[in-house]
DOLOMI-712230 format. One record per residue (C-alpha): x, y, z; residue in three letters. Coordinates in steps of 0.25 Angstrom, whole numbers, plus 5000, padded with zeros to 4 digits. Example, Ala and Ser with C-alpha at 12.3 -4.5 7.8 and 13.67 -1.06 7.14 Angstrom:
504949825031Ala/505549965029Ser/
% end
This chain:
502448695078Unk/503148685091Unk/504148585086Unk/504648705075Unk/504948805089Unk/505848695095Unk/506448685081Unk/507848645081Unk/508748705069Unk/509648585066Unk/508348485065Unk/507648585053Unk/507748555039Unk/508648645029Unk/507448735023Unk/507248785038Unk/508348825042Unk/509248955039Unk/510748905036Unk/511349025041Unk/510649045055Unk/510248895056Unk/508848955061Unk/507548915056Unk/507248985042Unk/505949055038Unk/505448925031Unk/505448875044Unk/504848975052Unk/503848985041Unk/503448855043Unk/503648865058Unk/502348975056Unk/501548915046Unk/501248795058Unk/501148905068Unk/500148985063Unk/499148875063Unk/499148835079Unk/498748955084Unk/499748995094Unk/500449115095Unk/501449135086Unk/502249255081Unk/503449285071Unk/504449375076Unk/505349425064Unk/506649465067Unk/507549565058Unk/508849635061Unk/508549765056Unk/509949815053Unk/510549685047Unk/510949735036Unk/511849855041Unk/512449755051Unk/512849665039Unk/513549785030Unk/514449785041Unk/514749655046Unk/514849595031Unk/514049495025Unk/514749365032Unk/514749435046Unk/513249465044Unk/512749335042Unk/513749285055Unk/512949405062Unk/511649355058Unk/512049185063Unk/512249265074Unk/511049325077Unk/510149205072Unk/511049135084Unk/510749215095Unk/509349245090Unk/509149105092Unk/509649095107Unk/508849205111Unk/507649145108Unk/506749085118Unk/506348935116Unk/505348915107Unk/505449045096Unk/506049015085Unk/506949095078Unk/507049095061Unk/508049155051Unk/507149225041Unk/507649275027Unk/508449385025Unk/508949405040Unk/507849405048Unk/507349315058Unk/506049275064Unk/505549205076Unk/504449115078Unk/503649135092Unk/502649035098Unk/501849035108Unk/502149115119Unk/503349185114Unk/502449225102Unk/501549305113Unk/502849355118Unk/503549375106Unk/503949525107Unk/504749505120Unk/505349405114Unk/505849455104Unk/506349585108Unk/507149515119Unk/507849435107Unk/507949555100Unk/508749635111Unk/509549495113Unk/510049485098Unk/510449625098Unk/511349605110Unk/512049475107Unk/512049525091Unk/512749675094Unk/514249615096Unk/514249535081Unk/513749685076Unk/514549825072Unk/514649925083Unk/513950025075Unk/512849935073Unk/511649875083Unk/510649755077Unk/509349795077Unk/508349685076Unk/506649725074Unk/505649615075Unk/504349585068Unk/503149505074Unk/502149435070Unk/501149355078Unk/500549235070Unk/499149235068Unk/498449085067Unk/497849045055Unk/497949195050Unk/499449215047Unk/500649165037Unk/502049165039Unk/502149265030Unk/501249355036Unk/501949335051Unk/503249375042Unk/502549515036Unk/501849545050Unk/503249535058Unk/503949605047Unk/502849715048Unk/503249715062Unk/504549755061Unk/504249865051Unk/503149925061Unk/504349915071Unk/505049985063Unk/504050095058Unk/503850105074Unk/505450125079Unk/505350235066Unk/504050315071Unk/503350305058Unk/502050355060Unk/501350265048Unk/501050155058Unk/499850205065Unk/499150235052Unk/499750105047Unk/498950035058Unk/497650115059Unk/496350055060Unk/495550045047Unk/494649935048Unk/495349855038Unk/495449715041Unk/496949685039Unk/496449525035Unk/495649575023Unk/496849645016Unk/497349495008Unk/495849495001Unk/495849654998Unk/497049644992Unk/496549514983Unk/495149584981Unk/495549724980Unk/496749774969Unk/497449884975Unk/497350034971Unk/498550094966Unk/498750244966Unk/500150294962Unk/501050404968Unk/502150484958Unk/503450514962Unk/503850624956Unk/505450664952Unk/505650814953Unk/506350814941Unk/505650714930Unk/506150604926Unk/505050544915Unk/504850434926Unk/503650424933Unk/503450354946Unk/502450314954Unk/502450254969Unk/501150144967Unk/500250164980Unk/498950064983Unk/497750034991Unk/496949934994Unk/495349964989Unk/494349894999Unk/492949884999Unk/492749975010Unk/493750085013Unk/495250105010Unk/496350025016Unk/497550135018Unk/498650105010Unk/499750085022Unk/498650005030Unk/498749905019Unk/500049885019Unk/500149865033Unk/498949745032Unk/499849695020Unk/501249695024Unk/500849625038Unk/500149525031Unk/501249495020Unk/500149565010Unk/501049665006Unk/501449594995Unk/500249574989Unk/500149724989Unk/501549734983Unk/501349654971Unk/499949704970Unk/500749834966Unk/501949804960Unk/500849724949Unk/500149844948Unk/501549924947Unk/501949814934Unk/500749824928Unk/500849984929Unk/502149994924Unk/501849874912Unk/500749954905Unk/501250094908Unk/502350054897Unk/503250164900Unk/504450134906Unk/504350294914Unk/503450244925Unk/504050194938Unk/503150154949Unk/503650134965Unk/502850014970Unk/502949994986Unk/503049854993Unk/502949795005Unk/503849725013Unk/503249595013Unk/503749594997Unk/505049635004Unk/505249505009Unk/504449435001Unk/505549314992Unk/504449294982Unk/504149454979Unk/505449474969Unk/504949334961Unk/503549404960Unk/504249514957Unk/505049454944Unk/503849394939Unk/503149514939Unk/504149594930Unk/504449474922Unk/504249524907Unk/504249674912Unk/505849704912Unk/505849854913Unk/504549864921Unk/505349854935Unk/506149964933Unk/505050044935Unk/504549984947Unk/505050044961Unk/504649954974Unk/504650044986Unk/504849985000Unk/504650065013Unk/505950085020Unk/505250015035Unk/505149895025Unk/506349885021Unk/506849895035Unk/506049765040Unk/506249685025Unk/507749735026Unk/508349595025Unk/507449555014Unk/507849685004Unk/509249644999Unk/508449534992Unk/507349614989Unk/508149724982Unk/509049624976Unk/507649574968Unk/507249714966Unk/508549754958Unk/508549624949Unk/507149674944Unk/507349814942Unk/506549864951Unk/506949984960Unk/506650004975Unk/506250124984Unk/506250154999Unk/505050215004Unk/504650285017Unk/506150315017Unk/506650365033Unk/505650295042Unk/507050205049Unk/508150275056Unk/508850275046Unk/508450215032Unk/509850245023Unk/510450135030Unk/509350035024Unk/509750085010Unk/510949975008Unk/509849865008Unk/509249914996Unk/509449944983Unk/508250054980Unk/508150164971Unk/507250254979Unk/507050314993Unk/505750374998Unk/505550485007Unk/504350515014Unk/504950675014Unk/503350735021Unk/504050765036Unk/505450805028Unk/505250955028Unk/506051085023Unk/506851075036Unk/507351015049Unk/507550865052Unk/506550815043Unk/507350875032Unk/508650855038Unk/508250695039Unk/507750695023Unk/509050775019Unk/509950655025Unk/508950555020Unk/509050605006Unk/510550605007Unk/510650475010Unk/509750415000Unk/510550484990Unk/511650424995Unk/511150294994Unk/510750334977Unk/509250314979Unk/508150424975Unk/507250494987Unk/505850494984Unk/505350604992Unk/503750554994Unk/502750635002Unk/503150764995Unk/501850854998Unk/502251004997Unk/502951054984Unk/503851124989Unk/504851024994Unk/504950964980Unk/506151074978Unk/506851034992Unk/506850874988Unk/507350914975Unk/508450984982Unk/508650884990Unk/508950784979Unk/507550704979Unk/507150684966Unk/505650594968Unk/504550654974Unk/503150594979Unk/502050654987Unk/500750724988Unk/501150864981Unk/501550804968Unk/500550704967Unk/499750614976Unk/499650464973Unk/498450434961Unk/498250314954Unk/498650364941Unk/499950354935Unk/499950504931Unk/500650614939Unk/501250744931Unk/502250814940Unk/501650964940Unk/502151044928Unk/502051174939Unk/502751104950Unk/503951054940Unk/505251064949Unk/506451114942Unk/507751024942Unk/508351174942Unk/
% end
């Protein structure tokens, strides 16, 4: 394992290296893992993603962009000290492999390269613009941990960064103590089928389509595991996806005997499918012999997870489109500003958590702009948590035309939900 930290670029084959940075490629750092994992010294991933990429690259150009990104890949590699090894990953990102003691000191490592990159990268950018870079850790655990799980725990690194620079409050009942072993969660999913329940999205004025957003739990022997608790044990040990196609099965199978072609059903996924190369084959295969039954299929993906699988969805999308199927941001407005995030994809729906909106003052003021925005950008609003009747008629004003929450109908795990004949709002 030592020889692979005093590698030397020009000395490794062709399938480990990245021809446009000349640094060592995922293949090898995967490789580079697979031997370090066993020796039981410390070791830790560090992954590396700049955040606002994108936006840097609409205005410098394709051509200039990927001279930009040489760039930092260059001074990335002379700020390191001896012995880390830095990787070019797919889609734009970087990782760093730490041994030994700079895996125990890997955090002030890391931010001093951080602060070092955005220094010497600030004159190659546009004034209006300033490179941000997050970074996602992982430290390896021997005998218990696969590459791919170093990659999800550092990626849900950067999303817990995220969550955190953005105060969302869902992280301390994301982390709560419940007893639950987070190891036992691989066999409770293969011995335990998950419990669906179904949530209706309601438009204000009908439309002969009824949609559903498919929720789930995990059943155990003893007590309940909390939905959002799951998810956390899954996506941190690249288990989401398990989840995910546990669903979207479910969601096909569904769809397939319902025989009608008026059912749509929103089916969230994680971001370990995000940037997961073999989830859109899966996918095909899946929908092989049922042509129209994608068009009734809408995959949500929270907007915190677009912001840390950002380099991945422009292929994701891409895959998405050539099936059919349509795409929805959910828990729209936890970022600074999410509309600028739109560009990168090619979704159909927006989802906005409306609860803490109100009838007036800055909450309203911000939903008002949000909602302008999304309009601008042609997607539909989805206003969700909708508990209190009476601001069906001020959304409906205001141009949003779906509706989910608490008032209309809570989530059951029938496919049956009536909109009130009493409670009928008027197009007029």
């Amino acid at each position: 394992m030592d020889e692979l930290l005093q590698y030397d670029p020009a000395r490794l084959p062709s399938e480990h290296l990245d021809p446009l940075t000349g640094l060592p490629n995922q293949a090898f750092l995967e490789q580079a893992l697979r031997e370090a994992l066993g020796d039981g010294r410390p070791t830790t991933v560090a992954l590396l993603q700049l955040e606002n990429f994108h936006e840097i690259g609409s205005w410098l150009g394709r051509s200039d962009a990927s001279f930009l990104f040489c760039d930092i890949a260059r001074l990335l590699a002379s700020s390191l000290p001896a012995g880390v090894v830095p990787c070019r990953c797919e889609h734009h990102e970087f990782a760093l492999l730490l041994r030994n003691a700079h895996s125990v000191n890997a955090r002030p490592i890391t931010d001093r390269i951080r602060q070092a990159l955005r220094s010497a990268a600030s004159e190659s950018i546009p004034r209006q613009l300033e490179l941000r870079f997050a970074v996602g850790l992982a430290l390896a655990e021997p005998g218990g941990t696969s590459p791919e799980v170093l990659f999800a725990r550092a990626r849900q690194q950067l999303g817990t960064a995220l969550l955190r620079r953005h105060g969302e409050g869902r992280l301390a009942a994301m982390h709560e103590i419940d007893g639950f072993d987070p190891a036992g969660l691989g066999p409770a999913l293969e011995r335990n089928p998950l419990a669906l329940s179904f949530q209706p999205i309601v438009r204000l004025v009908p439309d002969g389509i009824e949609r559903y957003e498919m929720r789930c739990h995990l059943p155990l022997d003893k007590g309940r595991l909390a939905p959002a608790r799951m998810f956390e044990i899954a996506v941190q040990n690249a288990l989401g996806g398990v989840i995910d196609r546990q669903m979207i099965e479910q969601a096909l199978r569904i769809l397939r005997e319902s025989g009608t072609a008026e059912l749509c059903l929103f089916v969230s996924l994680t971001q370990n499918s995000l940037v997961d190369g073999d989830f859109s084959r899966w996918l095909q295969i899946e929908l092989d012999g049922l042509p129209h039954v994608a068009e009734q299929l809408v995959f949500q993906i929270g907007e915190i997870d677009v912001l840390v699988t950002q380099h991945h969805l422009p292929h994701f999308c891409e895959q998405l489109a050539r099936l059919g199927i349509r795409l929805a941001i959910g828990n729209f407005g936890l970022s600074g500003n999410p509309l600028r995030y739109l560009p990168l994809l090619n979704a159909d729906f927006v989802n906005i958590d409306v609860s803490n909106a109100g009838n007036s003052g800055a909450g309203r003021h911000q939903l008002l702009q949000s909602l302008q925005g999304i309009r601008d950008a042609n997607l539909q609003v989805i206003a969700s948590s909708v508990e209190d009747f009476a601001t069906l008629p001020l959304l409906w004003r205001d141009g949003v035309a779906l509706v989910q929450g608490g008032c209309l109908a809570e989530a059951d795990t029938s496919l049956a939900y009536d909109f009130p004949q009493e409670r009928r709002i008027s197009a007029a």
